[in-house]
N, C-alpha and C positions, 0 to 999 in steps of 0.2 A: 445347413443340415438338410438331406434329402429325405421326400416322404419315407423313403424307405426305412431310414435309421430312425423316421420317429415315431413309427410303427411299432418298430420293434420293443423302443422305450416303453410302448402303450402297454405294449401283449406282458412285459417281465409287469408291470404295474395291475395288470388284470390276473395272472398266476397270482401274483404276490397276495388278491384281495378277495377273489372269485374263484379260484386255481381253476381257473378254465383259458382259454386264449383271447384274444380281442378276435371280435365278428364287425368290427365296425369300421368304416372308413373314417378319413379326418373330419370330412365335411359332416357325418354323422357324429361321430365325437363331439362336436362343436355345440350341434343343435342339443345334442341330448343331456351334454356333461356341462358346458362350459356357456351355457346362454345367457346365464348374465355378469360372466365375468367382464371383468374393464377389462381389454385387449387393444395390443396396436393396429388402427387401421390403415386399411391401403389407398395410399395419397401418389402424386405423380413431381417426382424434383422438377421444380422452377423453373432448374438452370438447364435439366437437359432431356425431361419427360418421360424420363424411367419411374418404374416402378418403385415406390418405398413404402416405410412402413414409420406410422407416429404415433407417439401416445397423445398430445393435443395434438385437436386439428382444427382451432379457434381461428389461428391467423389464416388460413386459406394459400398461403406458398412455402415454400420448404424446399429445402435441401439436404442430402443426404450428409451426414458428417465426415465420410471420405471424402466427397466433394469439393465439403466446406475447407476441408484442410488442405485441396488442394487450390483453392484459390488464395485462401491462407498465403502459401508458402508462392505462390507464382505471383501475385500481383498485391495482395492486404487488401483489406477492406475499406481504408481511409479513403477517402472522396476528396477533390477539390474544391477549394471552396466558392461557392456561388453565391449570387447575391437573394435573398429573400425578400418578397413584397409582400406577403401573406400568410396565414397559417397552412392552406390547403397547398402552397407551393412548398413548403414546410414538411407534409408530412409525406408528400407526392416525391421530394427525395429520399427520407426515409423508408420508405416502402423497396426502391430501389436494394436496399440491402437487409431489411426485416427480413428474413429467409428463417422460418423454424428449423432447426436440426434436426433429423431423425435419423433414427437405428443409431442412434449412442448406444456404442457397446464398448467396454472397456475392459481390459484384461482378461481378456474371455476367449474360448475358442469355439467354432462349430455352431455358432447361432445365427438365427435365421429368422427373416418377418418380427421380427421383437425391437425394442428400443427401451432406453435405459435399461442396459444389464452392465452388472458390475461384476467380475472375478468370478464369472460363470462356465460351464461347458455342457456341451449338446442340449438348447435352449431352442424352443417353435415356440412362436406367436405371444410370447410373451412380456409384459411390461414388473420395471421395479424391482426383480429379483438382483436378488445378494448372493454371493459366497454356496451357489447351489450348483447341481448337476441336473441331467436329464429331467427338464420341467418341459413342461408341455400347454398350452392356454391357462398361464397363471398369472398373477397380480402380486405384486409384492412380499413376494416370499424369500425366505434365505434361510441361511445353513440348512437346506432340504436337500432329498436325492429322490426322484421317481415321485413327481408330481403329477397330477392330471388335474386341470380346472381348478386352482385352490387360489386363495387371495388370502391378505395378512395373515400367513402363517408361517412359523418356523420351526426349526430343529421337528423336521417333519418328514419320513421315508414311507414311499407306496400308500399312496395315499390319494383318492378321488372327492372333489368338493369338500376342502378340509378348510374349514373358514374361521380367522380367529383367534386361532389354536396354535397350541404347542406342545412338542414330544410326542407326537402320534403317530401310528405304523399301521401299515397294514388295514385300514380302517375307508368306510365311503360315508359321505354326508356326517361331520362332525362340524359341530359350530361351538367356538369360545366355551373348547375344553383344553384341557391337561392332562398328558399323561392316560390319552387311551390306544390301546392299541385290536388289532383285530375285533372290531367293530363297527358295527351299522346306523344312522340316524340318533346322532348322540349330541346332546344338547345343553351347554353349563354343567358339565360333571368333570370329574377327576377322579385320577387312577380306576379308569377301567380295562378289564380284560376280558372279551367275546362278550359284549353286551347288545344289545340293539334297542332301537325305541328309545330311548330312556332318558332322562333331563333330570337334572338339580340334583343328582347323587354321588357317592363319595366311596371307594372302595370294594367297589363289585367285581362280579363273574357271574357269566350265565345267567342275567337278568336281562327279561323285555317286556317292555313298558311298565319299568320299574316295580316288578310283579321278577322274585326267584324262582329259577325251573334248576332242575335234575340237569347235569352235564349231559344226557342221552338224550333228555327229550327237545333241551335246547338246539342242538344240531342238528334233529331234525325237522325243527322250524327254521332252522338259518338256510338248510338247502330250498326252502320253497320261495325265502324269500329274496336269494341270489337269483332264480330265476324270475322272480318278478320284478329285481332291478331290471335284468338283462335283454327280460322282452316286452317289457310295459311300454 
């Protein structure tokens, strides 16, 4: 997937939550949205010093999973066998074919820089996702559509730094909720609708920091503080 189609994922995700457009590049996206999500880093295959991408990078060599399947399928991986006098001559052959796989992507289409993806489509920089569409620097997420920076979350659409959670839409910074949607900074609550600020509550609207407003005066606090996600 090219920057350009993951751009566009961004900007329908920034309408969808800011109704404004994205102003940000990726390398800005990353720092600003997505800086501490686990993400797949860029590591160099083994076997032939192209570019890839890994979620571990503990063993220090690696190959890419096309790679791997093609040496799979041309030669096998089985060794002849040799004589050992030692254990350092012992693990000095195994190293030989310890190769980490990366960019496992599986039944997916259109992704890119990512590793472990499962039955996904138009996926950047992402690791662990499931059964999702258009994510973008995410961690572990599934049955989601229009991710930005989110980590163990699911059943989750438009949605920036969504951690935890599930069935949320539309919403930025929620951590281990349920069931909120168009909302800001929300933290252990359920079933909210345009809330902001707000933790450990249960069936709201137009509440921020857990403190009820008037549906007029509420949105005109949300516009001040769209703009101070957006240029803080």
């Amino acid at each position: 997937m090219n920057d350009t189609k993951v751009l566009e994922i961004v900007n329908k995700i920034f309408i969808a939550i800011f109704e404004q457009k994205n102003q940000f590049s990726l390398e800005e996206l990353l720092e600003k949205f997505a800086f501490d999500v686990k993400l797949p880093k860029q590591v160099n295959d083994s076997t032939t010093n192209e570019i890839t991408w890994a979620d571990s990078i503990h063993n220090g060599r690696f190959i890419t999973n096309k790679n791997m399947q093609i040496k799979d399928e041309k030669d096998g991986w089985m060794l002849a066998k040799q004589e050992i006098h030692n254990l350092q001559e012992l693990i000095d052959i195994w190293n030989t074919v310890n190769l980490t796989t990366t960019e496992r992507v599986y039944d997916s289409i259109n992704v890119s820089k990512s590793d472990t993806i499962y039955r996904c489509e138009n996926v950047y920089r992402s690791t662990g996702c499931n059964d999702s569409k258009n994510m973008v620097y995410c961690d572990s997420c599934g049955n989601s559509e229009f991710l930005l920076a989110s980590q163990r979350s699911y059943s989750c659409n438009f949605c920036i730094r969504t951690d935890d959670s599930k069935d949320c839409s539309n919403s930025y910074n929620v951590i281990c909720s349920n069931k909120v949607s168009n909302s800001f900074f929300i933290q252990d609550c359920f079933d909210l609708y345009e809330c902001m600020f707000c933790s450990h509550i249960v069936s709201k609207k137009f509440c921020i920091a857990n403190m009820q407003f008037e549906e007029e005066e509420y949105f005109e606090i949300k516009k001040t503080i769209m703009e101070w996600i957006l240029n803080s």
